[in-house]
Residue frames as qw, qx, qy, qz and C-alpha x, y, z in Angstrom:
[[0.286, 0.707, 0.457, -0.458, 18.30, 7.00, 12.35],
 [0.279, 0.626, -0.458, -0.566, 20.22, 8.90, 9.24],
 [0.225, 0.027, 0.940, 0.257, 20.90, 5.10, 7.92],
 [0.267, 0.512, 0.795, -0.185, 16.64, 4.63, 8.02],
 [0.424, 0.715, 0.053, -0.553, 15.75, 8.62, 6.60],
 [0.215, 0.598, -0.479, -0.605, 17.90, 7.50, 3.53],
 [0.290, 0.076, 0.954, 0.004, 16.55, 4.16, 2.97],
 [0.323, 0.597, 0.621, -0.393, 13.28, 5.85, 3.10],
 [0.240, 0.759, -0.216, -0.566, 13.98, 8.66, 0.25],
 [0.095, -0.324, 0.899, 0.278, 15.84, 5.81, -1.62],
 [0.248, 0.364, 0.898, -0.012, 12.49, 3.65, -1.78],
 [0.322, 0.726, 0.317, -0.519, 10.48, 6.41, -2.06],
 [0.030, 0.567, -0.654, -0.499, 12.96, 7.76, -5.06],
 [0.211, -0.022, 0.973, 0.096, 12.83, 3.88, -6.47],
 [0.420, 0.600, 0.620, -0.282, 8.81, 4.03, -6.41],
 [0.453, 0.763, 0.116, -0.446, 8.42, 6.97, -8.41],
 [0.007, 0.464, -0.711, -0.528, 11.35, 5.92, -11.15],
 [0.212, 0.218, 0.945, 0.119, 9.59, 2.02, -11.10],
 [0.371, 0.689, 0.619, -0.059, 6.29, 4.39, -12.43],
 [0.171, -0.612, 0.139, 0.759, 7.67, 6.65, -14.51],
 [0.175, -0.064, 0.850, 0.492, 6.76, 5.15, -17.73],
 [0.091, 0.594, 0.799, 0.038, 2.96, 5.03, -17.00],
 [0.247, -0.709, -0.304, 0.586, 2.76, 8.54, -15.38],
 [0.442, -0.079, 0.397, 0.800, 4.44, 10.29, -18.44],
 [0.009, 0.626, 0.601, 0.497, 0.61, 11.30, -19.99],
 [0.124, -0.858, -0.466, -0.176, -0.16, 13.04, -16.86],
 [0.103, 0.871, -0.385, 0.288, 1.19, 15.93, -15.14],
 [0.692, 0.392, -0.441, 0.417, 4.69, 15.59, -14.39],
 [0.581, -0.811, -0.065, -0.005, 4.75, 15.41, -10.36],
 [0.508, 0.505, -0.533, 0.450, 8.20, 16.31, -8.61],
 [0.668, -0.721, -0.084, 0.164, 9.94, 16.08, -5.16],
 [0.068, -0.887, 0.403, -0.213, 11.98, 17.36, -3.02],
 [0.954, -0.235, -0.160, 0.092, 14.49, 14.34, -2.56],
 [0.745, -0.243, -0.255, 0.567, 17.37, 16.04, -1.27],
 [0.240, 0.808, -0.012, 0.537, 18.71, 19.44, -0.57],
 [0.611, -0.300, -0.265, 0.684, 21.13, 21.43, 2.03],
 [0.164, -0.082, -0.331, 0.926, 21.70, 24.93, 3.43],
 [0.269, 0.401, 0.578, -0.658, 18.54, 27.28, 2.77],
 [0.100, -0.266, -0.719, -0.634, 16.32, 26.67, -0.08],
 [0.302, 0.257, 0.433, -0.809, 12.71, 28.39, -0.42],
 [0.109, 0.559, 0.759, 0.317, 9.53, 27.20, -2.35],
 [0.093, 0.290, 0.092, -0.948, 7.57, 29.90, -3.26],
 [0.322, 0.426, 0.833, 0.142, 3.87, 28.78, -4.26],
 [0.106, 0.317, 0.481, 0.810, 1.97, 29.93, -7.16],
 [0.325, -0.816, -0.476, -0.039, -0.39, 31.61, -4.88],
 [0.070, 0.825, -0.248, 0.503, 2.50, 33.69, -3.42],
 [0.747, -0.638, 0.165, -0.088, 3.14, 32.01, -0.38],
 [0.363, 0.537, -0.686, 0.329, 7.06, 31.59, 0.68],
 [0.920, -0.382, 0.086, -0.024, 8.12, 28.30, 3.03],
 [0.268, 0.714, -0.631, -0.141, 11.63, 27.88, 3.58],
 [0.883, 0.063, -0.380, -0.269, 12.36, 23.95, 3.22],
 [0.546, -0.561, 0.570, -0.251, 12.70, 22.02, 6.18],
 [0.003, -0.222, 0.975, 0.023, 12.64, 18.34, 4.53],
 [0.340, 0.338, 0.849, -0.221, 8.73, 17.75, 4.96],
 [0.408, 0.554, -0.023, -0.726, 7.20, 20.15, 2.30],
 [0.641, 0.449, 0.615, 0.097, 5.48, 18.68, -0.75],
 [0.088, -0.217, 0.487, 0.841, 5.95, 20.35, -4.41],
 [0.440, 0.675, 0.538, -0.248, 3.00, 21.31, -6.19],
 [0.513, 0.487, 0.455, 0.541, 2.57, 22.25, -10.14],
 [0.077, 0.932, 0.148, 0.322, 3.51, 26.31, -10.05],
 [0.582, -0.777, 0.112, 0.213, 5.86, 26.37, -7.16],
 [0.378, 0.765, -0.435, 0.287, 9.27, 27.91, -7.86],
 [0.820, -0.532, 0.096, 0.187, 12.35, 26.51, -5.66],
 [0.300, 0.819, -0.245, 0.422, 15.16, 28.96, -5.38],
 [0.829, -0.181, -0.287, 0.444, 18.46, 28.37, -3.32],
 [0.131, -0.975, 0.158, 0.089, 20.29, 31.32, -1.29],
 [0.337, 0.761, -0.550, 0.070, 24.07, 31.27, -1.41],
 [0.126, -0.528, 0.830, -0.129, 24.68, 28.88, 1.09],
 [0.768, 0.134, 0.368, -0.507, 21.80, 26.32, -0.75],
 [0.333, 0.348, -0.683, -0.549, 21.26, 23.26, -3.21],
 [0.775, 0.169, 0.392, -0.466, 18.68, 20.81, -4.15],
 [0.104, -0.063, 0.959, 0.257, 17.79, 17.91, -5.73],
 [0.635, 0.258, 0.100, -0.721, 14.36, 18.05, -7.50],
 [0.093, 0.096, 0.969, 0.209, 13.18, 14.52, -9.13],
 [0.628, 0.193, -0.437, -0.614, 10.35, 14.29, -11.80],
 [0.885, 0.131, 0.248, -0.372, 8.23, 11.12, -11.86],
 [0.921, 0.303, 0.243, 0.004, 9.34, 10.46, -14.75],
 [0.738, -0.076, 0.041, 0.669, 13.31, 10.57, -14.16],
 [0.303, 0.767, 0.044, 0.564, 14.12, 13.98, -14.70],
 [0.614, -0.410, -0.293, 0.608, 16.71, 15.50, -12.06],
 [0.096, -0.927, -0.203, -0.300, 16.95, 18.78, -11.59],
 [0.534, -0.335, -0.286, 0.721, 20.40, 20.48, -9.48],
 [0.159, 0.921, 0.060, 0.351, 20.27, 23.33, -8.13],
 [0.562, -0.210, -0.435, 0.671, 23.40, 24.90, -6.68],
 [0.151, -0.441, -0.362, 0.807, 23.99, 28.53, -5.09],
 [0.074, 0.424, -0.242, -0.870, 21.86, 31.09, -6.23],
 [0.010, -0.116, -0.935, -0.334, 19.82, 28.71, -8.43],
 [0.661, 0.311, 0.309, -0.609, 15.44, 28.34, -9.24],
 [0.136, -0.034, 0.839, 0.525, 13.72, 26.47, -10.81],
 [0.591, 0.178, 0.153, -0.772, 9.74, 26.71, -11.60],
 [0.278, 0.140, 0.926, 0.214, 7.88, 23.56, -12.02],
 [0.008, 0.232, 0.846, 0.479, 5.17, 23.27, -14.37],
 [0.465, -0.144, 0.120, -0.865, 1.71, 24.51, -14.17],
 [0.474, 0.024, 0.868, -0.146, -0.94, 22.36, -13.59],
 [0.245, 0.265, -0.625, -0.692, -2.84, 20.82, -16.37],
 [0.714, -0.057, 0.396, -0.574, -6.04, 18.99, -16.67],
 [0.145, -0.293, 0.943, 0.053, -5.53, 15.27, -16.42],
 [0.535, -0.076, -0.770, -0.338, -7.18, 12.01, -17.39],
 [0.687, -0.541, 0.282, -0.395, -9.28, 11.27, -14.34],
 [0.973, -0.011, -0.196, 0.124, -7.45, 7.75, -14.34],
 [0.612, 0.299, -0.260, 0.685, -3.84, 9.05, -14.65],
 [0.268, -0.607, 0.148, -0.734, -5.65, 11.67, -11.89],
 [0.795, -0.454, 0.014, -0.401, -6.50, 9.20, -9.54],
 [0.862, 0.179, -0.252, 0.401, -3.09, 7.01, -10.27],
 [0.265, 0.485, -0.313, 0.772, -1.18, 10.21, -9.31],
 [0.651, -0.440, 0.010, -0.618, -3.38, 10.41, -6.15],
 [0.936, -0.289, 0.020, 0.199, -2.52, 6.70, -4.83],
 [0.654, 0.530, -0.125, 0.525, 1.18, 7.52, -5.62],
 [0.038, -0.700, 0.055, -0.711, 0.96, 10.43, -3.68],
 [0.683, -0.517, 0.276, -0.435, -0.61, 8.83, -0.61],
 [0.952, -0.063, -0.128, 0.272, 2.13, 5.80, -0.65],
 [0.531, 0.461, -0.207, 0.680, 4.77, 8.34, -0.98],
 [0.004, 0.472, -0.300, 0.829, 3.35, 10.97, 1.93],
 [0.775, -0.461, -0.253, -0.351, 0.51, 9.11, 3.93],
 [0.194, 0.171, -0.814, 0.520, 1.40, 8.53, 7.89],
 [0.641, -0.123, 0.345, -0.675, -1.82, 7.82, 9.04],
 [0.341, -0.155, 0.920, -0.116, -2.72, 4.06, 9.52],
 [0.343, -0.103, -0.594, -0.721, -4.80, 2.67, 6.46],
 [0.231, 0.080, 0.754, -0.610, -8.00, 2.22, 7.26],
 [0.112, 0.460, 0.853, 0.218, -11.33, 0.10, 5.28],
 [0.023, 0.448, 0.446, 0.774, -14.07, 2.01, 4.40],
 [0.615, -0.683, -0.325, -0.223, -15.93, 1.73, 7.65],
 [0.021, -0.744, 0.480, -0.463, -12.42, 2.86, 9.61],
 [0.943, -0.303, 0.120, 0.059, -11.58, -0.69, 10.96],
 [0.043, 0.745, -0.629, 0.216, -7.73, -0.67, 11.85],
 [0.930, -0.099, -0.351, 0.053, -5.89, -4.12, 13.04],
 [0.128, -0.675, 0.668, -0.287, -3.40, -4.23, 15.87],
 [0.859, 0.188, -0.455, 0.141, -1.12, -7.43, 16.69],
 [0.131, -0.786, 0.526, -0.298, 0.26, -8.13, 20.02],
 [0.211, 0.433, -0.864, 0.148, 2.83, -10.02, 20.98],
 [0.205, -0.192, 0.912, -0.298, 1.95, -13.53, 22.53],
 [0.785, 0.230, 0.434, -0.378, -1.04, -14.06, 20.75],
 [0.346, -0.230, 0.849, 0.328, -0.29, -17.37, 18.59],
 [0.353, 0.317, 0.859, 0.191, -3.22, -17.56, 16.30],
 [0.071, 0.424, -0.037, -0.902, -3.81, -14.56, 14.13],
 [0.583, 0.424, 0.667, 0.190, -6.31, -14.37, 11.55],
 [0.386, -0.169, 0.486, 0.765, -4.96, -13.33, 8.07],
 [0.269, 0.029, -0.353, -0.896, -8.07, -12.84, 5.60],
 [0.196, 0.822, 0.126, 0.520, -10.71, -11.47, 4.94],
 [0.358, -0.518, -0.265, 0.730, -9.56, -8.51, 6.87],
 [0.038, 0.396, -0.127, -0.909, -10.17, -4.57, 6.13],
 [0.700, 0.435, -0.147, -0.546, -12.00, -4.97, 2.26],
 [0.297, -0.201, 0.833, 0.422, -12.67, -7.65, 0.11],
 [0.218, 0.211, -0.578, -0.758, -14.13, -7.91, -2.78],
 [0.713, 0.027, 0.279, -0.643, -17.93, -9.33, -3.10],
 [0.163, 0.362, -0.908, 0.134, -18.23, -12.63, -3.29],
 [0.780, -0.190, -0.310, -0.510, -20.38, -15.97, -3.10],
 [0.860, -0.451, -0.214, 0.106, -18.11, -17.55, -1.11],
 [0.119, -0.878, 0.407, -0.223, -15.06, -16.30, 1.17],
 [0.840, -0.034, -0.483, 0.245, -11.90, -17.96, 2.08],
 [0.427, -0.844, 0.249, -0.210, -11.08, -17.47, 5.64],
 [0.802, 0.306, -0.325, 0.396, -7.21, -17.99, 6.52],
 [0.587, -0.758, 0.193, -0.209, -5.57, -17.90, 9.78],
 [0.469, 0.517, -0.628, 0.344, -1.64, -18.54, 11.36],
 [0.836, -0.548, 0.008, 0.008, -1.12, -20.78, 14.63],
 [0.244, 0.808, -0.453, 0.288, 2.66, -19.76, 15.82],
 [0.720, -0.562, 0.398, -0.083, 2.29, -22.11, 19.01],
 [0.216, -0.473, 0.845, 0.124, 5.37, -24.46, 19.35],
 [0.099, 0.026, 0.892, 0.441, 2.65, -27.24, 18.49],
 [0.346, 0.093, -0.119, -0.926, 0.00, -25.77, 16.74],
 [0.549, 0.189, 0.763, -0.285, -3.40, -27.80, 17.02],
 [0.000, 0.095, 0.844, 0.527, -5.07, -29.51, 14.08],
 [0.012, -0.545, -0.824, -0.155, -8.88, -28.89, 14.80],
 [0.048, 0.202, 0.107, -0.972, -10.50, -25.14, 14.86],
 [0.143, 0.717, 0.650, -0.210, -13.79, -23.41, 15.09],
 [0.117, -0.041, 0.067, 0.990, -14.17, -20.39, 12.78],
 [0.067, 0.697, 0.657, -0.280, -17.29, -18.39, 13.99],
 [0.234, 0.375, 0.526, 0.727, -18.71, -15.68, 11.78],
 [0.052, -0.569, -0.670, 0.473, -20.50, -12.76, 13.87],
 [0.084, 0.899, 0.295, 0.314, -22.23, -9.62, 13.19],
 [0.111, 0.526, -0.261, 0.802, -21.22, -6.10, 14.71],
 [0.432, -0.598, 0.250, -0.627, -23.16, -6.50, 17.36],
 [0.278, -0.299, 0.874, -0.262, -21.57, -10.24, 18.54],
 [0.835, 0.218, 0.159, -0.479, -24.65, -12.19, 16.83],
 [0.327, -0.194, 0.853, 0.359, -23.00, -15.67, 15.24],
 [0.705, 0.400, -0.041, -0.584, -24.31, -15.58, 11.69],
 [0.777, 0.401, -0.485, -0.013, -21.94, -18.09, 10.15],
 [0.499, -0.591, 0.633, 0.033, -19.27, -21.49, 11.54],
 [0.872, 0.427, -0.220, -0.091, -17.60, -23.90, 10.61],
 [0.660, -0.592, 0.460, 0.036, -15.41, -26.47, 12.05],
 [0.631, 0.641, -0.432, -0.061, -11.91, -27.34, 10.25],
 [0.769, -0.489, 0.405, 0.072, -9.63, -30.12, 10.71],
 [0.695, -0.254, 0.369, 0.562, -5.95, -30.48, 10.02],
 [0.380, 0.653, 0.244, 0.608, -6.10, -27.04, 7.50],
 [0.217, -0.345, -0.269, 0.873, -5.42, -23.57, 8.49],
 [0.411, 0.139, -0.283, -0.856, -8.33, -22.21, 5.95],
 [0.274, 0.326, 0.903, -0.066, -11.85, -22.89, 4.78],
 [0.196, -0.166, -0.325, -0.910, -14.40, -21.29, 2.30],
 [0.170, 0.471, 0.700, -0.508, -17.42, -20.32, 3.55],
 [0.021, 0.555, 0.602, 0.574, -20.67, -19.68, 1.38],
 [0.152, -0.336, -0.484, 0.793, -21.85, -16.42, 2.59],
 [0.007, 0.305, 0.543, 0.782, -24.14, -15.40, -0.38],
 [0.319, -0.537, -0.777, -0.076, -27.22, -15.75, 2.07],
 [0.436, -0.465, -0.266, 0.723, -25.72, -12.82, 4.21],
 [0.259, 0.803, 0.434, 0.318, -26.49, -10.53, 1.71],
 [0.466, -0.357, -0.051, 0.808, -23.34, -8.45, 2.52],
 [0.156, 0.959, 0.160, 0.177, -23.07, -4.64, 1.88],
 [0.669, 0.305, -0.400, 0.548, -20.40, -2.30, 2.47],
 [0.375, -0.565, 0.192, -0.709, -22.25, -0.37, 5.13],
 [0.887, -0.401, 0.034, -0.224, -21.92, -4.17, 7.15],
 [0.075, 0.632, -0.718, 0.282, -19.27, -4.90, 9.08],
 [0.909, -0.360, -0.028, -0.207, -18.59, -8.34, 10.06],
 [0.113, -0.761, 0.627, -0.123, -16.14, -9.95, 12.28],
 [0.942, 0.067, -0.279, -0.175, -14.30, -13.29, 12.84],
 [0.234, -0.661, 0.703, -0.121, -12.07, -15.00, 15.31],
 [0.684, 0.246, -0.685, 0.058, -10.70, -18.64, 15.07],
 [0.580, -0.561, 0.462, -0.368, -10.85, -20.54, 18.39],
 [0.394, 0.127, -0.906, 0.084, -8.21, -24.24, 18.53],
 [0.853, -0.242, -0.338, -0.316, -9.70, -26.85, 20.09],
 [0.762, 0.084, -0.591, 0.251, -7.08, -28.20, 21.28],
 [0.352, 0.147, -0.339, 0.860, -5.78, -25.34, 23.58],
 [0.101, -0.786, -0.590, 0.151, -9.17, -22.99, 23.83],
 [0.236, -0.464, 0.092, 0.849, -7.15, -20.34, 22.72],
 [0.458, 0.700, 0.533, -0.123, -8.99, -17.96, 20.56],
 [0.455, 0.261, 0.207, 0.826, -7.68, -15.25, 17.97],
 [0.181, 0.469, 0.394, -0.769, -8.63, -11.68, 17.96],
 [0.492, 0.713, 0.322, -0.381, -11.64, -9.99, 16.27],
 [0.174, -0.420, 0.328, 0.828, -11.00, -9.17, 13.01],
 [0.407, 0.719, 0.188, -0.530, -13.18, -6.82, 10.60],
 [0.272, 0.085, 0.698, 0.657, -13.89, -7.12, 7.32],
 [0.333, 0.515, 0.380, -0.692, -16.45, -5.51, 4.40],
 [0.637, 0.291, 0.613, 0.365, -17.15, -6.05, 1.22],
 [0.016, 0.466, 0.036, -0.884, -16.52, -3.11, -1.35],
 [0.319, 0.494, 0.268, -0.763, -18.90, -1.42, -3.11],
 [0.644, 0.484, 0.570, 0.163, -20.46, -1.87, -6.22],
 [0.302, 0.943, -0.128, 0.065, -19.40, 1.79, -7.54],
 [0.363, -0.770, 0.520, 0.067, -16.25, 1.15, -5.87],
 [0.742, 0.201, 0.636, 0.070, -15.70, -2.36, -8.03],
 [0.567, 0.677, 0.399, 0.246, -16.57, -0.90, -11.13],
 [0.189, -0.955, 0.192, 0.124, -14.55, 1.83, -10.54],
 [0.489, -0.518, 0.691, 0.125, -11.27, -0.52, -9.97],
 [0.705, 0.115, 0.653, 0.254, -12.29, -2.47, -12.89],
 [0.440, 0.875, 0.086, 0.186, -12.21, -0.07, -15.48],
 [0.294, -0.799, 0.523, -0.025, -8.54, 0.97, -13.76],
 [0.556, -0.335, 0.725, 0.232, -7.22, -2.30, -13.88],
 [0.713, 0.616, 0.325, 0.088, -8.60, -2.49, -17.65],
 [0.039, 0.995, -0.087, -0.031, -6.63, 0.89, -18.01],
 [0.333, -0.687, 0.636, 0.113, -3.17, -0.36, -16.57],
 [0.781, 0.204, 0.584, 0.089, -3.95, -3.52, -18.76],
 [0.359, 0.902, 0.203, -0.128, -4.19, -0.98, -21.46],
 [0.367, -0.842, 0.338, 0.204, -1.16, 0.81, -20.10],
 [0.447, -0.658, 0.584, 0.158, 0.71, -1.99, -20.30],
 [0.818, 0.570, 0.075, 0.015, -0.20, -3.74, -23.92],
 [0.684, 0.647, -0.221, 0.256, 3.05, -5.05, -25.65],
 [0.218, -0.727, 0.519, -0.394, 5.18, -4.01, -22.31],
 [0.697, 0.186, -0.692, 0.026, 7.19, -7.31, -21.49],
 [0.271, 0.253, -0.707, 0.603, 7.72, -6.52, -18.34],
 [0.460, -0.546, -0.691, -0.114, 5.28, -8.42, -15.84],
 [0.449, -0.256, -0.464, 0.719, 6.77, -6.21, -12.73],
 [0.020, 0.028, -0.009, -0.999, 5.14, -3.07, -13.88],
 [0.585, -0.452, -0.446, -0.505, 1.30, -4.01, -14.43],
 [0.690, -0.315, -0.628, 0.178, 1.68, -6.23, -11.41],
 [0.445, -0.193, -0.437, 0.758, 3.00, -3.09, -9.37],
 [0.204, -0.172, -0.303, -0.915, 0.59, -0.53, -10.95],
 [0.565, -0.444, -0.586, -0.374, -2.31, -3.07, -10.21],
 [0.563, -0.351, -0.630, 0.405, -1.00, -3.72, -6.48],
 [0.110, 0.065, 0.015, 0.992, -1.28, 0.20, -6.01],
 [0.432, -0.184, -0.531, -0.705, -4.74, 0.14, -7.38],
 [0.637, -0.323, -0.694, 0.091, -5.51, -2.82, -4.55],
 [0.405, -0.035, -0.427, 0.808, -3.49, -0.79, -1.64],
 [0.216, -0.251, -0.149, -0.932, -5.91, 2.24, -2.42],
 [0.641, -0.303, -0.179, -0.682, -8.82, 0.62, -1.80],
 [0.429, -0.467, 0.695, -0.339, -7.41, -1.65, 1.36],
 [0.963, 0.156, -0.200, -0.095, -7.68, -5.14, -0.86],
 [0.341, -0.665, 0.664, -0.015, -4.67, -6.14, 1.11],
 [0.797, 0.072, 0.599, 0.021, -5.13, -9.87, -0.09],
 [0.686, 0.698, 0.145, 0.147, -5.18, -9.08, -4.20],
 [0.150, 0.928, -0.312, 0.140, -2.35, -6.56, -3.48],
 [0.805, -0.141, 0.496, 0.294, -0.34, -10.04, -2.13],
 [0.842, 0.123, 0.518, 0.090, -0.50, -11.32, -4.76],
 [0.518, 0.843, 0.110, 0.099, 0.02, -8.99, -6.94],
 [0.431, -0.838, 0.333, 0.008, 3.13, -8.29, -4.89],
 [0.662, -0.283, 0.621, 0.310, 4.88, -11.55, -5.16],
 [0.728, 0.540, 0.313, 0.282, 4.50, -11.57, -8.75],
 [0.148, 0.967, -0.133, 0.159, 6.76, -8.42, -8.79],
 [0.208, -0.750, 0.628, -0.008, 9.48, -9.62, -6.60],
 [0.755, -0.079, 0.614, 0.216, 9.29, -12.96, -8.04],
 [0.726, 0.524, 0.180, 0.408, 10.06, -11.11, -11.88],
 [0.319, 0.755, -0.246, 0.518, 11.94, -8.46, -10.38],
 [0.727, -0.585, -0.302, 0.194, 13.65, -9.79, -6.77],
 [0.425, 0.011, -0.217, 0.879, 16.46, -7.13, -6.73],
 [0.033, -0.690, -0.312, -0.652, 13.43, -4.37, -6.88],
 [0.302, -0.120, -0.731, 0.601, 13.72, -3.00, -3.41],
 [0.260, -0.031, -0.060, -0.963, 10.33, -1.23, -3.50],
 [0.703, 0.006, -0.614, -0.358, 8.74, -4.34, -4.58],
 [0.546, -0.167, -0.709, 0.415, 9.86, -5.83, -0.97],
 [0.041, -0.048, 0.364, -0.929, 9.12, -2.58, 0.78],
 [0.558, -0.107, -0.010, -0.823, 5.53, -2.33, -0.33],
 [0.646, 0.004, -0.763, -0.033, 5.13, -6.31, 0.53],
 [0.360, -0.077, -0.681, 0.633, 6.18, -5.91, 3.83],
 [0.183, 0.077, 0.589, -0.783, 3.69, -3.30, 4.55],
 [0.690, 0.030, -0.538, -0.483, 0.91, -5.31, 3.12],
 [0.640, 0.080, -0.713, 0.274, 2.29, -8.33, 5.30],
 [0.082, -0.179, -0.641, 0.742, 2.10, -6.09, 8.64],
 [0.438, -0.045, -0.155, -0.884, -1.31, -5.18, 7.60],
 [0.802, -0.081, -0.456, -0.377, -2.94, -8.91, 7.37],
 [0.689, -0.637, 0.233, -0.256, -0.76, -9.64, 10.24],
 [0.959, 0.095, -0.055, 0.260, 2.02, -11.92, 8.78],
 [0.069, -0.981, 0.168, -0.071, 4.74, -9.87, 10.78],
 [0.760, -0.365, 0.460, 0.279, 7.34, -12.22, 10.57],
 [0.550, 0.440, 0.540, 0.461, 7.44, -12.44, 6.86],
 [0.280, 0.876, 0.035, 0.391, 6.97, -8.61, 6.67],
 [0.689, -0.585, 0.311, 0.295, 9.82, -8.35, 9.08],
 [0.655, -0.103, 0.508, 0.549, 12.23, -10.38, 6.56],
 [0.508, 0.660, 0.410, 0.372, 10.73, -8.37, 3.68],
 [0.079, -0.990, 0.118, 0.023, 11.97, -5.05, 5.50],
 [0.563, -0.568, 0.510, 0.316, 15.11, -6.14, 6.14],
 [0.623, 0.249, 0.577, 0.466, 15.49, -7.20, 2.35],
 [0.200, 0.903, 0.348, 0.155, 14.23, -3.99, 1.26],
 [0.294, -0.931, 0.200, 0.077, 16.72, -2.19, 3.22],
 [0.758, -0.385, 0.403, 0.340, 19.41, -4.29, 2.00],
 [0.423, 0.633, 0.561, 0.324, 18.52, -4.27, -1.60],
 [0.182, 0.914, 0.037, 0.360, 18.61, 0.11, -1.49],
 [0.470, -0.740, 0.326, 0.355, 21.87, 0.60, 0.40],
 [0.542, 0.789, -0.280, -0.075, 24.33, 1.26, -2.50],
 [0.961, -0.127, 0.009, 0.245, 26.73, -1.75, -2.92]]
């Protein structure tokens, strides 16, 4: 269990260095990434907490060790901070931000502290259990509007059939769309006619032919036009960001952030692999893969990506 809490702090730790560069314009967030005997925050409101290991840091808070205390304060953007016995320190006020570099610092925030299960705009959630062999992968949660859609789906059986039905339904079980594939595990479907929104939820299961085995349900929506235009002007931003910056690993991890936020789980793939395929020692880069991977359902593969992740931040 101690092995796993320091992995976690270690990635976490990792994240916020691997954005330290972008982050630099806005305020200068910190944590609490390590600390021993009794140490007290004391927010700029007056309120005293003494620090158990779960408390966030906010812009005003002081953090002051007793005699038998010491901390470890990390900055975003690398700055370290010791305190030993007897020690404070006072972080920063706040300061009024770029709404971008506001909204960056915001996803950050909720990769770094979020334990609640992501969930699409319309609160559709995916569970995976064990023995079912045909899982379908995308769309799932959000995806981006679209004239056609490519639906994609895993068959785990020993021998996986070659001919499938994929059946397009409403919320309320109506088949609006099918379409019958042979020897592929995908197929685009034209769906323009649907006249999707993001206030419509529609599901989809794969059923083999071969076997009659079917997949479960799985929800998708399409996001918003404000929500779109939103994300493009962001990714214009990090584009911005990253002018003249050789390094492909940072846009590509900025952007996949940007995806995560708004549950594009597919874009935030891709964007993924392109990080660990210019930076494969990054062990963040594998972490945030993996849960991506157990999101769309490819839990084998986000399996191996934990297990790389964890291998990758243990200190050689």
């Amino acid at each position: 269990m101690k092995t796993m809490i320091r992995f976690r702090v270690l990635v976490l730790t990792l994240l916020a260095l691997a954005l330290c560069s972008f982050l630099a314009g806005a305020q200068d967030m910190a944590v609490l990434a390590s600390f021993k005997g009794t140490v007290i925050v004391t927010r700029e409101s007056g309120q005293t907490l003494r620090v158990t290991g779960k408390e966030k840091l906010f812009p005003g808070d002081q953090v002051r060790t007793n005699s038998d205390g010491a901390a470890l304060i990390m900055y975003y953007t690398g700055k370290e901070v010791y305190l030993v016995a007897n020690q404070n320190h006072l972080l920063a006020k706040a300061v009024r931000e770029d709404g971008f570099f506001s909204r960056l610092g915001k996803v950050f925030s909720s990769i770094l502290w979020s334990k609640e299960p992501s969930k699409s705009v319309l609160g559709a959630t995916r569970e995976f259990k064990e023995g079912k062999s045909i899982r379908g992968i995308s769309p799932s949660f959000v995806v981006a509007k679209a004239s056609d859609l490519k639906f994609t789906w895993i068959d785990t059986k020993s021998e996986p059939g070659s001919n499938y039905v994929v059946s397009v339904k409403n919320s309320d079980g109506t088949v609006v769309k099918s379409a019958a594939v042979k020897n592929a595990s995908e197929v685009v479907m034209p769906l323009s006619d649907l006249k999707l929104t993001e206030k419509r939820q529609l599901q989809w299961h794969v059923l083999a032919m071969k076997t009659g085995q079917t997949s479960e349900e799985t929800t998708f929506s399409v996001l918003s036009d404000s929500d779109m235009k939103l994300l493009q002007t962001d990714l214009s931003k990090v584009a911005d960001l990253c002018k003249g910056d050789p390094s492909v690993s940072r846009r590509a991890l900025l952007e996949a952030m940007l995806y995560i936020d708004r549950n594009l789980f597919i874009s935030a793939e891709a964007s993924l692999q392109k990080v660990v395929e210019a930076k494969p020692d990054l062990a963040v880069g594998h972490e945030l893969l993996a849960n991506v991977y157990t999101k769309i359902g490819r839990t084998e593969q986000a399996e191996a990506e934990k297990k790389l992740a964890q291998k990758l931040s243990v200190p050689q």
